[in-house]
N, C-alpha and C positions, 0 to 999 in steps of 0.2 A: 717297921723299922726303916727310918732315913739311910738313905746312902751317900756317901760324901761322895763329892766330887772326883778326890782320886779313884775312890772304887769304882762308881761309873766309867771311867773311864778306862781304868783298868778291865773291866768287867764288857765294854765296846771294843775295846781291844782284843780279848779272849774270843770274843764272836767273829768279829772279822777273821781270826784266825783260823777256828773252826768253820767257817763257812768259806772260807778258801781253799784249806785242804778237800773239804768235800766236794766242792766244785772239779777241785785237779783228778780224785780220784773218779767220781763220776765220768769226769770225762775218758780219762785213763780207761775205764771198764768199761766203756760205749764201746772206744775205738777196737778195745781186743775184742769185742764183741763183733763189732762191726767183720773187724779182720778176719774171724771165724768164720763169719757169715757170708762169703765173696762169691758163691754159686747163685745167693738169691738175691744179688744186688743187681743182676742187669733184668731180671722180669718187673721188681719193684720199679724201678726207674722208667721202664717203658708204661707201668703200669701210670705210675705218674704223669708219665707226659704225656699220654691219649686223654688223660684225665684234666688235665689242664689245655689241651686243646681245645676238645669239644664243653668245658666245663660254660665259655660263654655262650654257647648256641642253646642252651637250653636252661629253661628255668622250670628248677623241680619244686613247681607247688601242689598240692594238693596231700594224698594219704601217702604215707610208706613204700603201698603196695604199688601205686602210677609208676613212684619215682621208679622203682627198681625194675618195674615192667620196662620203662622208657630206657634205666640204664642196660638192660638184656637186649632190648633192638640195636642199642650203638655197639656191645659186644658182638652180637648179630652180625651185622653191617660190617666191623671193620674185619672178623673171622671169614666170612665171605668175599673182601676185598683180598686181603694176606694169601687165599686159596686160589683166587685170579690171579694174582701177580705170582704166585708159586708156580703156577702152573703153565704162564706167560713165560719165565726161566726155563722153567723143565721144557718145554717147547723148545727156546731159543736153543740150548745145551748142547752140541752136539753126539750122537751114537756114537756107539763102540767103531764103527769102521771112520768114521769121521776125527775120530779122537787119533787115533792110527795115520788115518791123513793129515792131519792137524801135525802131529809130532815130525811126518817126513818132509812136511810142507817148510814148517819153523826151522828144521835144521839144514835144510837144502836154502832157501833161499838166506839163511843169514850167511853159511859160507862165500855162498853166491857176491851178496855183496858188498862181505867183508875183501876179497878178491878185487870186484871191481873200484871198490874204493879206493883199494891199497895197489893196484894198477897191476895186477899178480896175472890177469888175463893177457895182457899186450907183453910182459918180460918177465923171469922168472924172479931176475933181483928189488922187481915190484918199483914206483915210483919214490919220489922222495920221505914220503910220510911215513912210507913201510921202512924206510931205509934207516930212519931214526928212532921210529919206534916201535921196530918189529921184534928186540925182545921185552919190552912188558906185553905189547895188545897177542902175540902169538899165544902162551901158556894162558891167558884169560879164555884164547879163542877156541884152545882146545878143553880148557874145565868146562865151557859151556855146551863143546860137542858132548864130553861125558855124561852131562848132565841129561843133553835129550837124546842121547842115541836109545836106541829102542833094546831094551833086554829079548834072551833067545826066544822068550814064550810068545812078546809081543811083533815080533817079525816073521813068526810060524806063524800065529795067525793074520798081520798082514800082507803074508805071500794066501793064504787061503782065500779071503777076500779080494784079493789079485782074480781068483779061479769063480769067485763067483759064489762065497760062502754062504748058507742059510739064505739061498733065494733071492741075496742082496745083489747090486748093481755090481758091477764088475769094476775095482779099482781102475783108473783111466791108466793109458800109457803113460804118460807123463809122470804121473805121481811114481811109476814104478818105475819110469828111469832118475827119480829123485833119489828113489829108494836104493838104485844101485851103485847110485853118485854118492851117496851117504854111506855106502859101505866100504869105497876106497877110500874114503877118508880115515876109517878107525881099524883099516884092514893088517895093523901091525899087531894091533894086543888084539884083536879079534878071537883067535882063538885062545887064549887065556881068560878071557871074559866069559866064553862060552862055556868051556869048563867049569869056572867058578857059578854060572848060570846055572849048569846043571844038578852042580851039588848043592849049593841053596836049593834048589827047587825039588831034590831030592830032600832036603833034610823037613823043609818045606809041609811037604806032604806026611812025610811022617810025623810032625807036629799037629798036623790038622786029624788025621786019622786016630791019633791016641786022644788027641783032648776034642774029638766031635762032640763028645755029650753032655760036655761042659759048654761048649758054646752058645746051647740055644738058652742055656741059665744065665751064663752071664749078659745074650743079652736083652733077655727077658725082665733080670735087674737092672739095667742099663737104661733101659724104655719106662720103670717104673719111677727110677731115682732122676729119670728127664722131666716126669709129669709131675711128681712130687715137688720139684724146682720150681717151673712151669706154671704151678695152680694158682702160683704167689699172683701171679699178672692180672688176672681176669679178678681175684680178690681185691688187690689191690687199686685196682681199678673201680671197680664198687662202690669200695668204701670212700675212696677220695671225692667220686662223681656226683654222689648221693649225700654227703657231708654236709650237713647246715650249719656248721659253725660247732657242732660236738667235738671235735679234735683243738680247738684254739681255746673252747669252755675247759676244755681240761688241762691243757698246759696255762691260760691262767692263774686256774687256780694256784697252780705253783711260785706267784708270783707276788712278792709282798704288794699292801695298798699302797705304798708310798710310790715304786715303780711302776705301776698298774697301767698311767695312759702311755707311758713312752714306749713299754712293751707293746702295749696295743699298737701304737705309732711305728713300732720297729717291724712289727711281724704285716702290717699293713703294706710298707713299703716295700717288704722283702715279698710278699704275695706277689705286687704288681708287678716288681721286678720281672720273679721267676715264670711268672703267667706271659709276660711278653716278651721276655726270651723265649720258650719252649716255642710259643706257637710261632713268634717271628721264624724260628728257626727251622719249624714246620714248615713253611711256605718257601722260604729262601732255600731247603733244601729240593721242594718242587721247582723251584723258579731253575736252577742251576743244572737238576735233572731234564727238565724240556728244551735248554737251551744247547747241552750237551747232546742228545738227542737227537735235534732239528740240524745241528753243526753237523755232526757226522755221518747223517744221510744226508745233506749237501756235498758231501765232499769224495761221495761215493760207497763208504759202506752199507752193508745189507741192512733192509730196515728194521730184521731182526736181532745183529748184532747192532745196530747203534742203540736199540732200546735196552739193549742186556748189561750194555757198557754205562751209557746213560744214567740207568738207575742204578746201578753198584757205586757209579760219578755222583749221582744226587745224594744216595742215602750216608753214603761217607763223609759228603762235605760237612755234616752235625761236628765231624770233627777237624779242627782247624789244622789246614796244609795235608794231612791224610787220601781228603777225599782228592784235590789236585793231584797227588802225587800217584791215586790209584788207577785216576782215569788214563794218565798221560801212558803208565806202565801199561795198560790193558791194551790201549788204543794203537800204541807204540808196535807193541806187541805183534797183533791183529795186522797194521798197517805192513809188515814183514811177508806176511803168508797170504794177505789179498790179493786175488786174480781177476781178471776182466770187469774192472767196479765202471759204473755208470754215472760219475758225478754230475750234482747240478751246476756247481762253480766249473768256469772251464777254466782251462791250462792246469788239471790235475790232471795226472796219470800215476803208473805204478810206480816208478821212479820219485815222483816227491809227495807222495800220500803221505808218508809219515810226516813232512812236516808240516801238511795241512791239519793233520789229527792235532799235533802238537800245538799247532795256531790254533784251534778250535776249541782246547783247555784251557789256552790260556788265555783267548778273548772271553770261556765263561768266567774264568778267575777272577776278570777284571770287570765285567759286570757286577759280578758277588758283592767285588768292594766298594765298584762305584754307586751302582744303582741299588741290587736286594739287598743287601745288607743296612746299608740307613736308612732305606723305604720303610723295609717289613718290622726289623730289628730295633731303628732307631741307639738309642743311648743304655740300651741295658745293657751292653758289653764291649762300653768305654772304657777299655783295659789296657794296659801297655801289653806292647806284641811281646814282650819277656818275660811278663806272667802269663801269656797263654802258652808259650813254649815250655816254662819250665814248670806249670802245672799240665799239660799234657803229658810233657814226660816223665814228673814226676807221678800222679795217677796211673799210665799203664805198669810200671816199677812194679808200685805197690797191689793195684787190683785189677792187671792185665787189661783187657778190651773195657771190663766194666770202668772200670779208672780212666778210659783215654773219655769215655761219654761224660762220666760228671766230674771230671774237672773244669770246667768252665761253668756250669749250674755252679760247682763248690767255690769258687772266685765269685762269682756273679753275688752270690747270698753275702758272703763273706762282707766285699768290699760293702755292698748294702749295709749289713748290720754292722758295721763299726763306725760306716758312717753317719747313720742317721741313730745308732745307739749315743755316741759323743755329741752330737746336736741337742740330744734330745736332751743329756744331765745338765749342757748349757741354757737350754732354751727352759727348763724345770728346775732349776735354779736348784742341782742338785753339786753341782761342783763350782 
């Protein structure tokens, strides 16, 4: 039976409709899906981009059985890297008596030279700066005593450690006139604090005492439903690395003959893309980790803290303004409670270390943008700095830490596929 004209068209019509709505629902039921699925988005994602790193260093020919051997040495390789560098941190980390000193260190020398800044040491009515803004910085400077003053358990045991606790070295003098300078400071609610110290820690204990035999359950599930997560990476890994083109045979199929090479063309460019991003990004976050690194043992921190710093500075830069703003805080930090540092830059001392540290982020910052970043990177993440803000923030929103990592992949694909999808109906004379 012939079809007229109007019913063809009629009948094109009806298709298009129906295969719009399926499209929107489709997608609709990805994304809830997706959204349900937000624990095993950040293993997948690493999983992918080990896989796309090392996916150009090797070419899987031969049987099955090579490839997967050859992909088991790279899981290999990078599991015994991950255990080096873990155990590289847990080294740098500081003990329980250092954490102790750490906290009386931080809260003694920031009064210290909040004082000397605000001229509080030469008059009581302080210099000009205190004089104008000594009610907003005063209430900041006492929530931030609250915040590190040491609760009753943790001063009980850093006066033990004072004595020379469990064989340890014996707290210095210093640290323990820090400790006593820290205690006129908060010596008004002192006792009300200590009170309430008690009773929490009384209440404390009887919470742990009733629910002991639940604990080792809960985290017994806690360790299964980690692995469970977990297993998705080394899988997912696998299957990407050892992939001959089975995942792109199967989503063609989906794809009528008429669209057939522009999808090819689309998923081609979006490959290159993604493949040189991930690994640019691999590198430019080494390049900015060694630079970080090399800076702040110049400038006199330990060279175990600058490595600690370093790489928390490298691995965060994947995320834009993140990793800058974590090193400067860490570094910042640290530059507070260092004592007798050995810089190789001279005219450093304790007095302006912090804003050498601070020079030192922000001379990496500026390499990142001048040099690693169009080196390694080039043009895969020619983005206006307003989509990467407002997909950074708009990602951790919706999928926390996993959201802050692939919003910039989800941009990067994006802008690819609309633009070389609208080329392509031009250039195939399909609009």
């Amino acid at each position: 039976m012939q079809l007229t004209r109007k019913e063809l068209k009629a009948r094109s019509t009806r298709r298009l409709i129906v295969n719009a709505i399926t499209i929107v629902i489709s997608f609709t039921v990805f994304a809830l899906v997706l959204y349900s699925m937000q624990p095993l988005i950040l293993p997948v994602i690493l999983g992918v981009f080990f896989a796309y790193v090392f996916r150009p260093l090797l070419q899987f020919k031969g049987s099955v059985s090579r490839r997967y051997f050859r992909a088991f040495i790279i899981i290999g390789t990078l599991s015994t890297l991950g255990y080096m560098s873990v155990r590289l941190v847990r080294q740098s980390l500081p003990t329980e008596k250092q954490k102790l000193e750490l906290m009386v260190r931080l809260q003694y020398q920031l009064n210290n030279r909040y004082r000397n800044w605000m001229g509080l040491t030469e008059k009581p009515e302080g210099n000009a700066a205190y004089k104008m803004f000594a009610s907003e910085l005063n209430p900041m400077i006492h929530r931030v005593n609250d915040y590190l003053s040491m609760s009753l358990e943790q001063r009980q045991l850093f006066l033990k450690y004072v004595g020379g606790y469990q064989n340890e070295e014996k707290v210095s003098q210093k640290y323990y006139d820090y400790f006593l300078s820290n205690l006129k400071i908060i010596q008004e609610v002192e006792v009300e604090r200590e009170i309430a110290a008690d009773i929490e820690a009384k209440i404390q204990h009887d919470k742990v005492v009733a629910g002991d035999s639940t604990k080792k359950e809960s985290s017994i599930g806690h360790l299964l439903k980690l692995f469970s997560i977990w297993i998705v990476f080394p899988l997912t890994f696998m299957f990407m690395i050892t992939d001959k083109g089975q995942i792109l045979h199967f989503l063609m199929k989906l794809v009528p003959n008429r669209y057939f090479e522009l999808t090819m063309n689309v998923f081609d460019h979006v490959d290159s893309a993604l493949g040189k991003y991930i690994r640019g990004t691999a590198i430019e976050c080494a390049l900015v980790g060694a630079t970080l690194i090399v800076g702040f043992w110049m400038v006199g921190l330990p060279f175990k803290i600058a490595i600690l710093i370093g790489m928390i500075g490298g691995l965060t830069n994947a995320i834009p303004f993140v990793g800058t703003l974590i090193a400067c805080a860490i570094g910042a930090s640290y530059s507070l409670i260092v004592e007798d540092i050995s810089p190789i830059v001279p005219f450093i001392t304790e007095n302006n270390l912090m804003i050498a540290v601070l020079a030192v982020v922000m001379v990496a910052h500026l390499l990142d943008n001048a040099i690693y970043q169009p080196l390694v990177v080039g043009g895969a993440v020619n983005i206006h700095p307003l989509a990467v803000i407002l997909g950074v923030f708009g990602g951790s929103l919706a999928f926390g830490f996993a959201g802050l990592l692939l919003a910039i992949p989800t941009i990067v694909v994006t802008k690819v596929v609309v633009q070389q999808f609208f080329r392509g109906l031009r250039a195939y004379k399909i609009i």
